[in-house]
TORKOL-4160 file (C-alpha; in steps of 0.2 Angstrom, whole numbers, padded with zeros to 4 digits, m for minus):
75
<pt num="1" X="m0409" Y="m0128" Z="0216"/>
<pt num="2" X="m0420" Y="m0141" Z="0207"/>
<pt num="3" X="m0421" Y="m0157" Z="0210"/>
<pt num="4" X="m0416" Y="m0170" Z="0198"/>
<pt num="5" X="m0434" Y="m0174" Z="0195"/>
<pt num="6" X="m0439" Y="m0153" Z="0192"/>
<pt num="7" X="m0425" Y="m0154" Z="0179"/>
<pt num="8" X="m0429" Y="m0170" Z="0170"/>
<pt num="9" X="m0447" Y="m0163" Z="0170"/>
<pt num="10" X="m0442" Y="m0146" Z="0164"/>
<pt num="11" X="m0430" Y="m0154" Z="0150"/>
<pt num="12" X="m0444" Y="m0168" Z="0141"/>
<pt num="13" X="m0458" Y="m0152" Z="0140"/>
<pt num="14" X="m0448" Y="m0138" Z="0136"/>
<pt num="15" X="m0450" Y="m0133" Z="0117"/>
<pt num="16" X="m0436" Y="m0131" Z="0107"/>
<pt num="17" X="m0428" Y="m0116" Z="0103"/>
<pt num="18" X="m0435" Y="m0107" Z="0089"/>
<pt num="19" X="m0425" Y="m0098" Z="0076"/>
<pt num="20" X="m0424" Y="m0078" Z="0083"/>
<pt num="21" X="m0433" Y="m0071" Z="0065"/>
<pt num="22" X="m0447" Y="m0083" Z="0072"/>
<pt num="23" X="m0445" Y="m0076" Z="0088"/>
<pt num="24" X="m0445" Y="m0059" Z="0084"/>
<pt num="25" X="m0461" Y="m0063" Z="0072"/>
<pt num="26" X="m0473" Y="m0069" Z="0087"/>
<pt num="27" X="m0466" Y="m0054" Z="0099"/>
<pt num="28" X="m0474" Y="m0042" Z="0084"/>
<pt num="29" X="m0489" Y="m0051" Z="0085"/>
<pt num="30" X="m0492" Y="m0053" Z="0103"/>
<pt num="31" X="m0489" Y="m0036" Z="0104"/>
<pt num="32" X="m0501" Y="m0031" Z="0090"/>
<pt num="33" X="m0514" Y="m0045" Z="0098"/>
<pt num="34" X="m0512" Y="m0033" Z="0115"/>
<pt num="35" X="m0517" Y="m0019" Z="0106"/>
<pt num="36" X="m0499" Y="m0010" Z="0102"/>
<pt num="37" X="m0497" Y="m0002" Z="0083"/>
<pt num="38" X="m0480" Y="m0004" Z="0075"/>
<pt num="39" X="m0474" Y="0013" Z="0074"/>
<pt num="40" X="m0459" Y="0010" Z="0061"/>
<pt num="41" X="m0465" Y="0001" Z="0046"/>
<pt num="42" X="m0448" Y="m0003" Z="0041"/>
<pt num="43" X="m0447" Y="m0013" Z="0058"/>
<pt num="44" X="m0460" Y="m0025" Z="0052"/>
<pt num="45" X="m0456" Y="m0027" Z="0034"/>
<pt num="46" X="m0437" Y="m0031" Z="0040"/>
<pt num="47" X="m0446" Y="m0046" Z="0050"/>
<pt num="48" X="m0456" Y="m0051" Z="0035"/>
<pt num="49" X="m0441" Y="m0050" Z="0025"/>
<pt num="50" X="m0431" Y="m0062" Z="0037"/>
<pt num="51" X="m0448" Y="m0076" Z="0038"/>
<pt num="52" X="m0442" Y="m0077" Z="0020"/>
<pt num="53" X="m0459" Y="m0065" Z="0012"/>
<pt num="54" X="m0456" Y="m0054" Z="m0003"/>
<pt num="55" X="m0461" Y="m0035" Z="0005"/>
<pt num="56" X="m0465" Y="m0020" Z="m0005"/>
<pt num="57" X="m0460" Y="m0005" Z="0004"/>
<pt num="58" X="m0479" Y="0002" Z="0000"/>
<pt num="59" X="m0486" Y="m0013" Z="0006"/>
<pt num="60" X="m0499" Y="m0007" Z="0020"/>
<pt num="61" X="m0490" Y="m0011" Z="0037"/>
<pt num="62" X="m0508" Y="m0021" Z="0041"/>
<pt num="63" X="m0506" Y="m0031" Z="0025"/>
<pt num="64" X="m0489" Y="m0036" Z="0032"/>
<pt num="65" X="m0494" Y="m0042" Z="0048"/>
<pt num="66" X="m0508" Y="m0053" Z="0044"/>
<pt num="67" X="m0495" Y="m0061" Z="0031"/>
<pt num="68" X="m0484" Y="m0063" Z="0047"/>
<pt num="69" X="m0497" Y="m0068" Z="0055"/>
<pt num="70" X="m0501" Y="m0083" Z="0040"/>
<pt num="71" X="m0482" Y="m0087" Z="0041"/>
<pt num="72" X="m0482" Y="m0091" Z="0060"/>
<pt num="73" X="m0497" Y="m0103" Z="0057"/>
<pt num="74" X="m0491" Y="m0112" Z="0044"/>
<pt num="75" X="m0474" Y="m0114" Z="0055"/>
């Protein structure tokens, strides 16, 4: 069990919770950022789509992530 304090603590620095299409955004590039390659292109332009980016379905899938990638920063 925390203490009061733990929990006050724990509350004030926490970040707020960010929308899941912005979670599920960073989870692609930390993976990609460990060295993993997106194996289903659709996957990643689905998350593009839902961070609000227009997607061609030709679009190289390493053109997608680095505008991810530019999306997250500027968020």
């Amino acid at each position: 069990m925390l203490t009061p304090m733990l929990s006050w603590i724990r509350r004030r620095f926490a970040k707020p919770d960010a929308p899941p299409e912005i979670v599920q955004a960073r989870l692609l590039i930390q993976a990609v950022e460990r060295g993993g390659i997106p194996l289903n292109p659709a996957r990643v332009n689905a998350i593009a789509r839902d961070l609000g980016l227009e997607v061609s379905s030709r679009a190289p899938v390493e053109q997608t992530i680095a505008r991810i990638r530019a999306c997250l920063e500027r968020s």
